[in-house]
SEDREN-250570 format. One record per residue (C-alpha): residue number from 1; residue in three letters; y, x, z. Coordinates in nm, 4 decimals. Last residue first. Example, Ala and Ser with C-alpha at 12.3 -4.5 7.8 and 13.67 -1.06 7.14 Angstrom:
BEGIN
{nulo 2, 'SER', {-0.1060, 1.3670, 0.7140}} {nulo 1, 'ALA', {-0.4500, 1.2300, 0.7800}} 
# end
This chain:
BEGIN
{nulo 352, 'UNK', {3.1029, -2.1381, 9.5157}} {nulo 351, 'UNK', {3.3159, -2.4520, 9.6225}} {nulo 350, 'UNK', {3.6571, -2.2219, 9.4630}} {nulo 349, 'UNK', {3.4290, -2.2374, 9.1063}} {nulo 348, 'UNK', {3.3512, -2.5898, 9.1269}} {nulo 347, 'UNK', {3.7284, -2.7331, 9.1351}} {nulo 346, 'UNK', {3.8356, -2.5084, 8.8777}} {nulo 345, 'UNK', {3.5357, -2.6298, 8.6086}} {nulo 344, 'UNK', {3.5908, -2.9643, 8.7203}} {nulo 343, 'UNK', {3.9824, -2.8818, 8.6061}} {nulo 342, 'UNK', {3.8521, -2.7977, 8.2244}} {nulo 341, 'UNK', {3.5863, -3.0663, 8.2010}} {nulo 340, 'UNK', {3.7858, -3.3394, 8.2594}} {nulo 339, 'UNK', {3.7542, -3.4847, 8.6615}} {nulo 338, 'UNK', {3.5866, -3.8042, 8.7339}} {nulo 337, 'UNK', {3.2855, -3.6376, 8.7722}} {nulo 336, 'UNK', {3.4370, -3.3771, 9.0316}} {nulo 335, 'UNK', {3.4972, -3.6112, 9.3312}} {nulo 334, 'UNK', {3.7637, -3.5098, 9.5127}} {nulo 333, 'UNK', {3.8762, -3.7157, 9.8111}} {nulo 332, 'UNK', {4.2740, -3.8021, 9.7293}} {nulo 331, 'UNK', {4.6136, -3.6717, 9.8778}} {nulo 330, 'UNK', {4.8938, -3.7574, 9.6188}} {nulo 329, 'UNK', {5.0747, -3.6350, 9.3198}} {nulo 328, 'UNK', {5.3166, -3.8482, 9.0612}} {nulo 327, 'UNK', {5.5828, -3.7229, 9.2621}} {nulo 326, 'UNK', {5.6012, -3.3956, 9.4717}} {nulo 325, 'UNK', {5.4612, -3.4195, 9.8105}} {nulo 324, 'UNK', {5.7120, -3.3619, 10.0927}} {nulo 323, 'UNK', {5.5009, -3.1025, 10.3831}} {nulo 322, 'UNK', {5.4539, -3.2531, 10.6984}} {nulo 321, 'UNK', {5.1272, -3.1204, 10.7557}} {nulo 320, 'UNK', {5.0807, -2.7993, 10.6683}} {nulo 319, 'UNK', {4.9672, -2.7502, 10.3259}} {nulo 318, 'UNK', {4.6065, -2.5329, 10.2345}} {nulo 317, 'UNK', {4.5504, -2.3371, 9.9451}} {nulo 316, 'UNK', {4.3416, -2.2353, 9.6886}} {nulo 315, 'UNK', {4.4591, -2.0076, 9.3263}} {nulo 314, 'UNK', {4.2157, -2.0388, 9.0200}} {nulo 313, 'UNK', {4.3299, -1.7907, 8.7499}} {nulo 312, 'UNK', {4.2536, -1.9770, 8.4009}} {nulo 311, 'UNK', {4.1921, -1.8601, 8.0788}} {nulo 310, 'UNK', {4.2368, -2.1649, 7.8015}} {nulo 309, 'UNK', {4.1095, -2.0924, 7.5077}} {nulo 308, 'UNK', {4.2815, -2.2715, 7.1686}} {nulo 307, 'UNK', {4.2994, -2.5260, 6.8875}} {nulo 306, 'UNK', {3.9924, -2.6860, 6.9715}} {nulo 305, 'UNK', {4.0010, -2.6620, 7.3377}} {nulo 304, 'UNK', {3.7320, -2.3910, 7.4748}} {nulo 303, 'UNK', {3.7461, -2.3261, 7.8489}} {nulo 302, 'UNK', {3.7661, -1.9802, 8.0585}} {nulo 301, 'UNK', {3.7832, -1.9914, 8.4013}} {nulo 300, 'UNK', {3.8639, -1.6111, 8.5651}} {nulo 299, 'UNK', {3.7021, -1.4910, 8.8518}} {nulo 298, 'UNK', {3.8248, -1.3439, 9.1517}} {nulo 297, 'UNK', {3.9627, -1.6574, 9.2730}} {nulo 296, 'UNK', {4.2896, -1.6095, 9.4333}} {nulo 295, 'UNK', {4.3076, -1.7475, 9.8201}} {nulo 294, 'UNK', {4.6787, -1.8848, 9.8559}} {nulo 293, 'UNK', {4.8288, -1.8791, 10.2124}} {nulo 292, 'UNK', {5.1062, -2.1184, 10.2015}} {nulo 291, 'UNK', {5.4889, -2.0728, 10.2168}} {nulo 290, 'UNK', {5.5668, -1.8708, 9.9460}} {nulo 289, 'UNK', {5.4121, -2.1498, 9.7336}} {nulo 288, 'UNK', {5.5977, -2.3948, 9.7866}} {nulo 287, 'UNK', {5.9405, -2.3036, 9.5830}} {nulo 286, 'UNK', {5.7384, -2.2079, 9.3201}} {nulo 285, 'UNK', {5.5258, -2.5493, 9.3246}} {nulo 284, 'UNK', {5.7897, -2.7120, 9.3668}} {nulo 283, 'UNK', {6.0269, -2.5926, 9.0640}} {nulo 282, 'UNK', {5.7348, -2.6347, 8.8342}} {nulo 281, 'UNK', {5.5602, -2.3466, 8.6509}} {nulo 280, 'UNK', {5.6313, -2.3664, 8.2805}} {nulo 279, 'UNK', {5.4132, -2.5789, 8.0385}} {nulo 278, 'UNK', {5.2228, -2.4668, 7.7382}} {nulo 277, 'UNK', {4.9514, -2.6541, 7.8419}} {nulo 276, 'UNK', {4.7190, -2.3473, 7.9720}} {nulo 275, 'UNK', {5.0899, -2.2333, 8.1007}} {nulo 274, 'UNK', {5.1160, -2.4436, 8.4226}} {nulo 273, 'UNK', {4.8876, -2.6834, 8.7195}} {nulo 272, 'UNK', {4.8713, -2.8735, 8.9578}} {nulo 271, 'UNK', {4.5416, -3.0353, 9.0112}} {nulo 270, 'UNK', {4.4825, -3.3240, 8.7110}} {nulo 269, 'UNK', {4.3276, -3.6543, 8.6704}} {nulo 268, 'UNK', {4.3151, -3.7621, 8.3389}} {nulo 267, 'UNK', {4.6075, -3.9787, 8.1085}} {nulo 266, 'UNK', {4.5831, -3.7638, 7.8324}} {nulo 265, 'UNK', {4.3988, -3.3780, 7.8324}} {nulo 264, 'UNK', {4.6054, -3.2471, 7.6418}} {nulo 263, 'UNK', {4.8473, -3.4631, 7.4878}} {nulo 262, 'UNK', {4.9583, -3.8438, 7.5113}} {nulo 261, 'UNK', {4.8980, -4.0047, 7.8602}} {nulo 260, 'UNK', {5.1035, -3.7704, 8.0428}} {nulo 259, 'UNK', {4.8784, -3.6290, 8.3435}} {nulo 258, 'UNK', {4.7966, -3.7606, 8.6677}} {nulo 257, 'UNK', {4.8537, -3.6189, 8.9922}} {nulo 256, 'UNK', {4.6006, -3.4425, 9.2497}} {nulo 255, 'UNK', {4.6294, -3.2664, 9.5697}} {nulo 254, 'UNK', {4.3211, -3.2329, 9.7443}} {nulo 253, 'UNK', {4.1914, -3.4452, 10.0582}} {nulo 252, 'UNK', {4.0337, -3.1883, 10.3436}} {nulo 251, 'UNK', {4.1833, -3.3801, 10.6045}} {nulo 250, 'UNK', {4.4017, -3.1134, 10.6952}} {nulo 249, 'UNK', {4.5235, -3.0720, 10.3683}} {nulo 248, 'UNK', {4.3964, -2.9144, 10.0243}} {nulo 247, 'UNK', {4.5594, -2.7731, 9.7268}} {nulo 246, 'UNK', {4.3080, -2.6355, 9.4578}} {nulo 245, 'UNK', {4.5728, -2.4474, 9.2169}} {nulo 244, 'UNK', {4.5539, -2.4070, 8.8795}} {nulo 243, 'UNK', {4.6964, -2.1397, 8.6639}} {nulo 242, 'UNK', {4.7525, -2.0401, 8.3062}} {nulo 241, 'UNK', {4.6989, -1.7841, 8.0151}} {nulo 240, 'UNK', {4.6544, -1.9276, 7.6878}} {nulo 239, 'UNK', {4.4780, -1.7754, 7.3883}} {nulo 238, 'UNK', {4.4667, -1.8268, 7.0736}} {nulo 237, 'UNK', {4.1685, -1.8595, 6.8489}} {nulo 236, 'UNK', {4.0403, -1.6375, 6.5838}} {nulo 235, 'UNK', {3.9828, -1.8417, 6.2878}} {nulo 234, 'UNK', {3.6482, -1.8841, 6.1374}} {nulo 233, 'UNK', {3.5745, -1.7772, 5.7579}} {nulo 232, 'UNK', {3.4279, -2.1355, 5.6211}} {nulo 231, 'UNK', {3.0623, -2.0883, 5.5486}} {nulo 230, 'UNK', {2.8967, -2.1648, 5.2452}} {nulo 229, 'UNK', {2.6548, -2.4802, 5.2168}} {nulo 228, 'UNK', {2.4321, -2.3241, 5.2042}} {nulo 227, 'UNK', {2.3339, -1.9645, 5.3010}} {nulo 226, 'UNK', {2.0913, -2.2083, 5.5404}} {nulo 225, 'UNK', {1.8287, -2.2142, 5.2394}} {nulo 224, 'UNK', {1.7681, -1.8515, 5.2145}} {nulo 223, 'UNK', {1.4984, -1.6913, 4.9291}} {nulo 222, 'UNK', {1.6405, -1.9905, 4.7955}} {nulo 221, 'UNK', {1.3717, -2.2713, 4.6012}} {nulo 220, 'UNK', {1.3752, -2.5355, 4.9323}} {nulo 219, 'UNK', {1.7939, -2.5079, 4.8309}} {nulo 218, 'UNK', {1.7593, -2.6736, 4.4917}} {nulo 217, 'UNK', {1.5962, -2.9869, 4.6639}} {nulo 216, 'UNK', {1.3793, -3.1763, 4.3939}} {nulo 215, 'UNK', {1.0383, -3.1852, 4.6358}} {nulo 214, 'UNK', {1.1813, -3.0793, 4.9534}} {nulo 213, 'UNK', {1.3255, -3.4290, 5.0356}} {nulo 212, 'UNK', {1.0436, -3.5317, 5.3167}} {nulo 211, 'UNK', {1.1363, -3.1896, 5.4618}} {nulo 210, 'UNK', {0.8908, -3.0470, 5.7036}} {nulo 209, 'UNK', {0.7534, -2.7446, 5.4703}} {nulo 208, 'UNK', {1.1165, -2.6850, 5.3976}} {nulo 207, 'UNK', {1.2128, -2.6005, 5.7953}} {nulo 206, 'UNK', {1.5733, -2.4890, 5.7328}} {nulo 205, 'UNK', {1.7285, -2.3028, 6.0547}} {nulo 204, 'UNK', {2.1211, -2.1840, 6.0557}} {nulo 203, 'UNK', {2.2876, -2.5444, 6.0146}} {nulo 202, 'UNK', {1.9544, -2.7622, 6.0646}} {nulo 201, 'UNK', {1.7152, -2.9434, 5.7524}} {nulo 200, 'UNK', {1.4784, -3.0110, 5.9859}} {nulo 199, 'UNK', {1.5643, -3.1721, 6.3279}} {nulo 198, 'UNK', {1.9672, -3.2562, 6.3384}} {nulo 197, 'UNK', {1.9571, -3.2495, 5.9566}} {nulo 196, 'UNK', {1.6587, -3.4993, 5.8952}} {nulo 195, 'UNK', {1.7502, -3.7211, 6.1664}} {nulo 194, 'UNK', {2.1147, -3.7515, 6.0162}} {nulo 193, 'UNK', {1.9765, -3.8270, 5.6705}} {nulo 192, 'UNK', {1.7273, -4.1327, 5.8170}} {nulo 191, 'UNK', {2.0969, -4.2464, 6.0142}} {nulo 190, 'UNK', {2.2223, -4.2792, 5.7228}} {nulo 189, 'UNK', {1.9541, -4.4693, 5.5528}} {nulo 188, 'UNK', {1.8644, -4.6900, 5.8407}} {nulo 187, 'UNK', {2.1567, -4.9332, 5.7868}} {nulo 186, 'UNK', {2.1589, -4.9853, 5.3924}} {nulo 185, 'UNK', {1.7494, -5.0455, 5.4638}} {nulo 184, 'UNK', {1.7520, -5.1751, 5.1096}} {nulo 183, 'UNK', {2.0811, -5.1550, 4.8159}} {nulo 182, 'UNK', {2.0096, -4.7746, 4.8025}} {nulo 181, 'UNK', {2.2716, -4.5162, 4.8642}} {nulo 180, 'UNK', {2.1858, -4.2482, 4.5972}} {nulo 179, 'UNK', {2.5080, -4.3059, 4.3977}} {nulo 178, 'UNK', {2.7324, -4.4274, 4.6946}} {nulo 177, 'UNK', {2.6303, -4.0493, 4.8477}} {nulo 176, 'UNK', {2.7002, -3.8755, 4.5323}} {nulo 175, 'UNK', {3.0141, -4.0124, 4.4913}} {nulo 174, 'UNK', {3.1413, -3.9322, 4.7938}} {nulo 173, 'UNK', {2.9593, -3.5782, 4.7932}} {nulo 172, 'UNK', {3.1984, -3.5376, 4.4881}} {nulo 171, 'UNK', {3.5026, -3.6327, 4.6827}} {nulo 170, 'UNK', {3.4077, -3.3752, 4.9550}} {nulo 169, 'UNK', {3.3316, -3.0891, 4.7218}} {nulo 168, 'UNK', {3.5958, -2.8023, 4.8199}} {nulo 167, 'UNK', {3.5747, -2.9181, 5.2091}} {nulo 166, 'UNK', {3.2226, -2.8386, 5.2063}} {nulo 165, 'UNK', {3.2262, -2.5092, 5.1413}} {nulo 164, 'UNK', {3.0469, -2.3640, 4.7718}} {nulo 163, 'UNK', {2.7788, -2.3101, 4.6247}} {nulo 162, 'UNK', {2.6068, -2.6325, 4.5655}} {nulo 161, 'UNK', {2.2716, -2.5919, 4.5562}} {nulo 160, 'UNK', {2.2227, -3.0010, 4.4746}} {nulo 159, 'UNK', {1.9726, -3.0873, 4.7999}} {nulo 158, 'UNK', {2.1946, -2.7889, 5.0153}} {nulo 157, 'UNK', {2.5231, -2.9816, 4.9260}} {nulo 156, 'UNK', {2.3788, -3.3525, 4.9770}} {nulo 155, 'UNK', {2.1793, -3.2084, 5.2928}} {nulo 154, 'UNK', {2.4817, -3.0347, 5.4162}} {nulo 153, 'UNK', {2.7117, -3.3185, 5.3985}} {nulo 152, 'UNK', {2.4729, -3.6056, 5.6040}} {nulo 151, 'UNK', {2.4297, -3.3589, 5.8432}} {nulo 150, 'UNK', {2.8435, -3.3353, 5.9372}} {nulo 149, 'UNK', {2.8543, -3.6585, 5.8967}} {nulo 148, 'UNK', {2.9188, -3.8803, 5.5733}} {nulo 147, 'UNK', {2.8854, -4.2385, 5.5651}} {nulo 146, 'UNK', {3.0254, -4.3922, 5.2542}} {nulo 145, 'UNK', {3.0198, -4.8069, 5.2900}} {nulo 144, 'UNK', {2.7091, -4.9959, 5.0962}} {nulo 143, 'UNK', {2.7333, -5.2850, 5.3665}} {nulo 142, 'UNK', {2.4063, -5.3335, 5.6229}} {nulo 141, 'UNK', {2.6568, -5.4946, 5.9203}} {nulo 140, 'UNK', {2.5665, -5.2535, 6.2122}} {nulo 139, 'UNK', {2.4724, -4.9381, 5.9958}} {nulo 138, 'UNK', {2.6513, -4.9728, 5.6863}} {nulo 137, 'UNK', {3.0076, -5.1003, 5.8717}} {nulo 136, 'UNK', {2.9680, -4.9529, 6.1978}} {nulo 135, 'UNK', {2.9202, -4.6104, 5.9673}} {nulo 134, 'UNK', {3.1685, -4.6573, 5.7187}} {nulo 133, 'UNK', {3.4582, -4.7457, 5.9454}} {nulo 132, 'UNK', {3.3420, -4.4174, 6.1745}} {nulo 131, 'UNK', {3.3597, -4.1661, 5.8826}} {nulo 130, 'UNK', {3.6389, -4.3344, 5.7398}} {nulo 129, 'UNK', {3.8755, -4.3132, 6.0359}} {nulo 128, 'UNK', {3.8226, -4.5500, 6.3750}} {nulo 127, 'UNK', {4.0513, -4.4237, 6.6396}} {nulo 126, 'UNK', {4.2903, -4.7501, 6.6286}} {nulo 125, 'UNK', {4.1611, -5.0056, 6.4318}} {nulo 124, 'UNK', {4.3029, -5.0709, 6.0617}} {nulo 123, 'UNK', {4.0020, -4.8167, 5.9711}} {nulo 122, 'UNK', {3.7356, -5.1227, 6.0484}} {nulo 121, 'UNK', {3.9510, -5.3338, 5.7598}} {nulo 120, 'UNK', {3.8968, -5.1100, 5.4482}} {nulo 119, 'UNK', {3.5466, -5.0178, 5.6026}} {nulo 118, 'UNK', {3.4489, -5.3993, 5.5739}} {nulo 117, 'UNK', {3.2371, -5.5820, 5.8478}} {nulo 116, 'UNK', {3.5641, -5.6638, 6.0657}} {nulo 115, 'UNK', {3.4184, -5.6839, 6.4408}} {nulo 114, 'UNK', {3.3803, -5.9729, 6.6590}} {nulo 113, 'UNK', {3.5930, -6.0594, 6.9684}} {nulo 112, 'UNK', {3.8544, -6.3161, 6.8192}} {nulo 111, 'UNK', {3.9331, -6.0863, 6.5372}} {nulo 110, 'UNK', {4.3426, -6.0505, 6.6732}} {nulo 109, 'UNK', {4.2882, -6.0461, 7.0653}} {nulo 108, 'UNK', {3.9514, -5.9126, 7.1039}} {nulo 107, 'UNK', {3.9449, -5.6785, 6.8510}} {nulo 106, 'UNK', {4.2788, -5.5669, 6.9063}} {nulo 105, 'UNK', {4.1794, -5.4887, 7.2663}} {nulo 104, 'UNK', {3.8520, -5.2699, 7.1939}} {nulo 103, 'UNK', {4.0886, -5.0966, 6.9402}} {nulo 102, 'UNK', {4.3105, -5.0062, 7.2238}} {nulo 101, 'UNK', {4.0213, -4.9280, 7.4418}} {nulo 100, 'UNK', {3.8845, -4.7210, 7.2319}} {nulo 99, 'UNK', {4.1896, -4.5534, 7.1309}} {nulo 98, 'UNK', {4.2263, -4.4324, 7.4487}} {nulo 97, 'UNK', {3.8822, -4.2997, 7.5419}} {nulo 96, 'UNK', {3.9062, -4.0861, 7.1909}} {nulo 95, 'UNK', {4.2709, -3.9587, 7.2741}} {nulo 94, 'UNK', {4.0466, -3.8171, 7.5702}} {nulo 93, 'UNK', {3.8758, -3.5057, 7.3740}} {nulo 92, 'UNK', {3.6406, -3.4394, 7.6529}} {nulo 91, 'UNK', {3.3109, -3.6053, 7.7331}} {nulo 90, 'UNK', {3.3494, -3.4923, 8.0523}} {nulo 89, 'UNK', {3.5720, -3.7172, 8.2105}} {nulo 88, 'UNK', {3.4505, -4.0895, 8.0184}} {nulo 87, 'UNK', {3.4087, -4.2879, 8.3142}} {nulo 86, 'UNK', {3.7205, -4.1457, 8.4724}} {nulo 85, 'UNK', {3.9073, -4.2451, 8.1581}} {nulo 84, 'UNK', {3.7600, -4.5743, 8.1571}} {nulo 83, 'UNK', {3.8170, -4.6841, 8.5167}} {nulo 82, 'UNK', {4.1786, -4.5630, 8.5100}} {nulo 81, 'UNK', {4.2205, -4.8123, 8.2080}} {nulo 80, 'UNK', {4.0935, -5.0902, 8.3972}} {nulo 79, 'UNK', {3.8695, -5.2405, 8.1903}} {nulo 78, 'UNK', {3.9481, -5.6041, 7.9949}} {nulo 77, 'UNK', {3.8694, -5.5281, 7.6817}} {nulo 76, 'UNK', {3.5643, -5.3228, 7.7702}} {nulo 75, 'UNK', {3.4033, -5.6217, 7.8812}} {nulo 74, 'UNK', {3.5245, -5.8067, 7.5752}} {nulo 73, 'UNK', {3.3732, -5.5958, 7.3838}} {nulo 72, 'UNK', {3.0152, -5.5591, 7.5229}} {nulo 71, 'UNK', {2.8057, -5.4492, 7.8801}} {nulo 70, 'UNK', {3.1046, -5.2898, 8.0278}} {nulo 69, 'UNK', {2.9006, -5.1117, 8.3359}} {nulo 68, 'UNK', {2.5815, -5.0743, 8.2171}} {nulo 67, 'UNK', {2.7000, -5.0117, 7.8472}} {nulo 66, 'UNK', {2.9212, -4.7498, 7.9450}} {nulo 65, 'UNK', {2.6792, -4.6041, 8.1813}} {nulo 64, 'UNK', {2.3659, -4.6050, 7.9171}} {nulo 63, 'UNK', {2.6317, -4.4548, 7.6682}} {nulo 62, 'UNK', {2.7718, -4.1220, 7.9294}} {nulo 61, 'UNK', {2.3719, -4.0842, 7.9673}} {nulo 60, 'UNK', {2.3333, -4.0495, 7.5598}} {nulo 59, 'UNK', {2.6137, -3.8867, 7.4855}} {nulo 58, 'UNK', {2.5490, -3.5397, 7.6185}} {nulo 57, 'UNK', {2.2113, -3.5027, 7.4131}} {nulo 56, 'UNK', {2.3850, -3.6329, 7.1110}} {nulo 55, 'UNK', {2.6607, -3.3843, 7.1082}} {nulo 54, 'UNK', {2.9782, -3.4183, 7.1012}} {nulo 53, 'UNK', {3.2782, -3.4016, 6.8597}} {nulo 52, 'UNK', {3.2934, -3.7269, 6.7596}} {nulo 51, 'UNK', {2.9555, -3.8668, 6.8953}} {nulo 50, 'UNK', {3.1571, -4.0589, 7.1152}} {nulo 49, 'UNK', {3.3486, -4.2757, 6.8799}} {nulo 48, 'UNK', {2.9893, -4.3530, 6.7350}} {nulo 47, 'UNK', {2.8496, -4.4343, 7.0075}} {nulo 46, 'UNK', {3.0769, -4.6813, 7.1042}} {nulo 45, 'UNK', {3.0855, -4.8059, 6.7714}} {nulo 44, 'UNK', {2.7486, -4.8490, 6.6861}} {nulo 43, 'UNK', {2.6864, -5.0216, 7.0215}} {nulo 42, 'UNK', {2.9486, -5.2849, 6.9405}} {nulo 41, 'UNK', {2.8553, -5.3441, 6.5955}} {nulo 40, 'UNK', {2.4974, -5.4430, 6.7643}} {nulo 39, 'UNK', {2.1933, -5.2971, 6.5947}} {nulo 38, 'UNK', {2.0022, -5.4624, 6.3154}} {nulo 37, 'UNK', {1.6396, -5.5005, 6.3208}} {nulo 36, 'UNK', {1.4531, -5.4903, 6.0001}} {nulo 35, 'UNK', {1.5259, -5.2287, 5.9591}} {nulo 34, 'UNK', {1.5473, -4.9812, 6.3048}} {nulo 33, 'UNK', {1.7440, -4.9998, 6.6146}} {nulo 32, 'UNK', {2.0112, -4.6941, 6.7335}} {nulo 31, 'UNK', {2.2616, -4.7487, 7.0134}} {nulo 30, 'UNK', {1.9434, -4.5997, 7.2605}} {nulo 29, 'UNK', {1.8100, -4.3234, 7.1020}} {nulo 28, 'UNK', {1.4595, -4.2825, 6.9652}} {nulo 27, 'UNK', {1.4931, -4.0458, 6.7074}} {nulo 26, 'UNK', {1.3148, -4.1341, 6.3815}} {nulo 25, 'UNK', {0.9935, -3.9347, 6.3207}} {nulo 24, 'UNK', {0.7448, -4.2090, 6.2030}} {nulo 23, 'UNK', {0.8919, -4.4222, 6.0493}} {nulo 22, 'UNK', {1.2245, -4.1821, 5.9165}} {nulo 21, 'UNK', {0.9958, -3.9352, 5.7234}} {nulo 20, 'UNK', {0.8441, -4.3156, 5.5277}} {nulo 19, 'UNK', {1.2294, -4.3783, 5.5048}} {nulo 18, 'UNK', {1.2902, -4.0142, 5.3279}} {nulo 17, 'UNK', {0.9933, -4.0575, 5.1024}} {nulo 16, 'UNK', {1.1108, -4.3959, 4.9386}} {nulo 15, 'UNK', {1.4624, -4.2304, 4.9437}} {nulo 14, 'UNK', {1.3415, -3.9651, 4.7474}} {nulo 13, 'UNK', {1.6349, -3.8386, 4.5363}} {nulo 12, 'UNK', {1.5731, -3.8999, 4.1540}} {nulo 11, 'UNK', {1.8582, -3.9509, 3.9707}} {nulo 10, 'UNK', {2.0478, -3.6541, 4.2091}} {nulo 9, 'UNK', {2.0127, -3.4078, 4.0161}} {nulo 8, 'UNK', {2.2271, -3.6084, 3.7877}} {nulo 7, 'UNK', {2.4909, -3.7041, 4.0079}} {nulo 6, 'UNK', {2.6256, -3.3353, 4.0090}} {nulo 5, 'UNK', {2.6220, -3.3122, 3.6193}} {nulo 4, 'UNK', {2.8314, -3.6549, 3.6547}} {nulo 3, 'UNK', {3.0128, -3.4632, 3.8890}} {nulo 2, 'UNK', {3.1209, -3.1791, 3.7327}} {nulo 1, 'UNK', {2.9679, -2.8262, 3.7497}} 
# end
């Protein structure tokens, strides 16, 4: 099928329908405000840059805290970096916490503190792709930009019965999308399509009767609606073997350092630590650990990257005093939320 057969069934998509759905079962979340209100470019993309690859449950209180604490852009501008990072542990993927801040800066210093309203210039930022450029753009400044989620996809493929993946129709959903965007309530029709795939039209559970869009949807006719769009055959990760190891003095401190700021895990607190990262024990940590009495968890930590698993042994220990520290390490009070996932995960297994 080509596209102009593809924009075809698509000459009359509800959108009246879909925005009466949206009144009156619109998420209430707390970067989102609804036509004719307009919410702030810098809410949009906060949230928005930490949506990528999280959920909207775990977003929500890591949001509130962000905007508590750095309250707009020029806020955020001037954070300590440290202060970020730690603010963001356990959101994961920390490239994301980086770039914000970078394009936080730019903003600032090049655009005078206000956002570019066009895609073309939103994607100059650092972090910000098209997804993210179309969505500050169409939701924060009403501009007919492409905004295409994960949600947003499936609808357009399951509303057509398009049988096939995703990836193999991506330009065509482009066109479909700026051919059914319409020119009123630009900001609340993505997010309209996003409520309707994150609470009807779901990945494995379609809920027909619901659907505002039922009425023309190819899908709502399948004996199956969720065979669609067709699964990509997953990948069998890798997997990593590595240790950490809880170090503690006399005071009780732990041992931590701070890792590179580009790679895994960038610019977070870390315990020592080798192989999960592809790295080789370190000379001191050999040399040192003859001499102290190690306690071996008896269970392994497993964590998901997206390339890989991680399976961790978790070794504690204690130093005697006196005992050279190796650089970029020092004694600090632990407090686990301002670890990343994978060494809170360490640090709460040897407190069991």
């Amino acid at each position: 099928m080509n596209n102009v057969s593809l924009l075809s069934l698509f000459d009359s998509f509800p959108a009246t329908r879909l925005f009466s759905w949206y009144d009156r079962h619109a998420r209430s979340l707390p970067w989102r405000a609804i036509s004719p209100e307009m919410a702030p470019a810098y809410h949009v993309f906060l949230s928005e840059l930490m949506l990528q690859q999280t959920g909207v449950t775990t977003v929500i209180p890591y949001f509130n805290q962000f905007i508590a604490r750095w309250p707009d852009i020029y806020a955020l501008a001037g954070a300590d970096d440290d202060a970020v990072l730690a603010a963001w542990a356990g959101l994961g993927y920390y490239a994301r916490a980086r770039n914000m801040l970078k394009a936080a800066r730019e903003i600032v210093s090049s655009h005078k503190g206000k956002f570019p309203e066009k895609p073309d210039d939103l994607q100059k930022l650092p972090g910000i792709g098209p997804y993210t450029a179309g969505a500050i753009a169409a939701i924060a400044f009403a501009r007919p930009a492409i905004v295409l989620d994960g949600n947003i996809e499936r609808i357009l493929v399951r509303y057509a019965g398009i049988d096939k993946e995703v990836q193999a129709v991506k330009p065509a959903l482009k066109e479909i999308y700026k051919h059914i965007c319409p020119e009123k309530r630009r900001p609340d029709f993505p997010q309209a399509l996003m409520d309707v795939g994150a609470g009807v039209c779901q990945p494995r559970r379609a809920d027909c009767g619901r659907c505002p869009l039922q009425k023309g949807c190819r899908s709502a006719q399948l004996d199956d609606p969720t065979r669609l769009p067709i699964r990509p055959q997953k990948k069998t990760k890798p997997v990593r073997q590595g240790a950490v190891y809880i170090i503690r003095n006399q005071r009780d401190e732990v041992l931590l350092g701070k890792r590179p700021n580009k790679g895994l895990l960038g610019g977070m607190l870390t315990f020592p630590s080798h192989g999960w990262d592809g790295s080789a024990c370190p000379d001191w940590l050999a040399d040192e650990a003859s001499g102290l009495n190690w306690r071996k968890e008896q269970a392994e930590i497993r964590h998901v990257f997206t390339h890989f698993t991680a399976v961790i042994t978790v070794f504690e220990g204690k130093i005697e005093p006196g005992v050279n520290l190796p650089d970029g390490y020092s004694w600090q009070a632990c407090a686990p939320e301002t670890l990343p996932s994978l060494m809170a995960k360490c640090y709460q297994a040897v407190q069991k």
